[in-house]
NUMARMAR-174647 format. One record per residue (C-alpha): residue number from 1; y, z, x. Coordinates in steps of 0.5 Angstrom, whole numbers, plus 500, padded with zeros to 3 digits. Example, Ala and Ser with C-alpha at 12.3 -4.5 7.8 and 13.67 -1.06 7.14 Angstrom:
2
<vomar k="1" Y="491" Z="516" X="525"/>
<vomar k="2" Y="498" Z="514" X="527"/>
This chain:
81
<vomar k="1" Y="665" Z="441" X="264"/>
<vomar k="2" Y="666" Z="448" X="268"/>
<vomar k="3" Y="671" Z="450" X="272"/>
<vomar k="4" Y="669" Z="452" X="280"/>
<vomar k="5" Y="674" Z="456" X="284"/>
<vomar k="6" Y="673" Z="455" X="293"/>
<vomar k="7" Y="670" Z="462" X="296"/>
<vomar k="8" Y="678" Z="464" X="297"/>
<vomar k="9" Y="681" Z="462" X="290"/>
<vomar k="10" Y="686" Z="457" X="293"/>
<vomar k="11" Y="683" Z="452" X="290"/>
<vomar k="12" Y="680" Z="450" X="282"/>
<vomar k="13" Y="675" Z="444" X="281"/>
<vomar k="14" Y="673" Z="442" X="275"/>
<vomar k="15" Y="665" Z="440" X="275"/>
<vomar k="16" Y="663" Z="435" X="270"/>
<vomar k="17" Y="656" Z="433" X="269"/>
<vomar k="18" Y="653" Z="427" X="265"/>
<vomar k="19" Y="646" Z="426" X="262"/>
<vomar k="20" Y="646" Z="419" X="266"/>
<vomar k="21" Y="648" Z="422" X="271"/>
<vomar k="22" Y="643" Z="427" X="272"/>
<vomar k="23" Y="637" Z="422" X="270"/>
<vomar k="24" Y="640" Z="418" X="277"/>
<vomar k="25" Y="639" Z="423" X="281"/>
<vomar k="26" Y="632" Z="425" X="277"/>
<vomar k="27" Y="629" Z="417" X="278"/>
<vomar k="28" Y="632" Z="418" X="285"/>
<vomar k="29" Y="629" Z="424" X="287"/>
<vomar k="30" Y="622" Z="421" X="284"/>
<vomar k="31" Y="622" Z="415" X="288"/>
<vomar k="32" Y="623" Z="419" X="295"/>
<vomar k="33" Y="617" Z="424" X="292"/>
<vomar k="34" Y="612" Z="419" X="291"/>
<vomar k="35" Y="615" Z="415" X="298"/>
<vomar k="36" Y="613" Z="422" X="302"/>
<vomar k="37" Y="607" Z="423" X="297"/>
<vomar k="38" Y="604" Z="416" X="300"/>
<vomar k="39" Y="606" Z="418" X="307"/>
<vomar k="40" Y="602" Z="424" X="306"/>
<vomar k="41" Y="596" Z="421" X="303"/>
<vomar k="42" Y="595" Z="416" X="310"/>
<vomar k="43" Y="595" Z="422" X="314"/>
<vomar k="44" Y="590" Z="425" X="311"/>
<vomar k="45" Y="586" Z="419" X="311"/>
<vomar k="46" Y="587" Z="417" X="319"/>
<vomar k="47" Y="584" Z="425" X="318"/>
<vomar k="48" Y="579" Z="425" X="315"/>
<vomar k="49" Y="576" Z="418" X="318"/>
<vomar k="50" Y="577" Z="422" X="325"/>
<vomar k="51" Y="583" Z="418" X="328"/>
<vomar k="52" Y="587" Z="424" X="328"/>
<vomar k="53" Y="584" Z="430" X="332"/>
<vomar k="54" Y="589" Z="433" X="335"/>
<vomar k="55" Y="592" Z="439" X="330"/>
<vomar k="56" Y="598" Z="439" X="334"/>
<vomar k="57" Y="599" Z="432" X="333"/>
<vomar k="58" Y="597" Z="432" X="326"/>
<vomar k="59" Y="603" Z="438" X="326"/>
<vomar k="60" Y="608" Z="433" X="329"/>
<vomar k="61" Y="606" Z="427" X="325"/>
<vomar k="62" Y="608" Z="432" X="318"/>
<vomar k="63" Y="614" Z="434" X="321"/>
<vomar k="64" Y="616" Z="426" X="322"/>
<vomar k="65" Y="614" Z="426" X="314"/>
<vomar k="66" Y="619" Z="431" X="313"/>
<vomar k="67" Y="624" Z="428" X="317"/>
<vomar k="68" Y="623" Z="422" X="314"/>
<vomar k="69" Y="625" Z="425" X="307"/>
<vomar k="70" Y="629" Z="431" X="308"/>
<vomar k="71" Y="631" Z="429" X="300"/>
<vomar k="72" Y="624" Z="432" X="297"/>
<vomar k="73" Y="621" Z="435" X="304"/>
<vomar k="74" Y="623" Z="443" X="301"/>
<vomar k="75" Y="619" Z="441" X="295"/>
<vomar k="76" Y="613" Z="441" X="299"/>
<vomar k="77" Y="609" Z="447" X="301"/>
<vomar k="78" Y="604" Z="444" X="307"/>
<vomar k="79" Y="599" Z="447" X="311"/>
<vomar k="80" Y="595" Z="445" X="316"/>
<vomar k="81" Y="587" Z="448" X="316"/>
């Protein structure tokens, strides 16, 4: 537990967190990580086999990824080469 005060000072919260609730939040970000990691996999695929040339298309296609996953997309670091 831990008192949080607002940027002005008008108003205190109290913030409790539980061990529960931080394994939820855990389990929720992992399935979201391993959703965009499966996303990211077939694009490389349709990459690699040549059915996705154009590199602007390739850009847009990761950043629809991202949009799609907003959760874990700040945990990704991608590139296109």
């Amino acid at each position: 537990m831990k008192l949080a005060s607002t940027p002005g000072g008008e108003e205190t919260y109290v913030l409790c967190r539980t061990a529960a609730r931080k394994e939820k939040e855990q389990a929720i970000r992992s399935r979201f990580s391993t959703q965009m990691e499966t996303a990211l996999k077939k694009l490389q695929k349709r990459v690699a086999e040549e059915r996705l040339k154009d590199r602007h298309k390739i850009e847009r296609q990761i950043g629809r990824i991202q949009a799609r996953h907003p959760q874990v997309a700040d945990l990704y670091e991608m590139e296109v080469q």
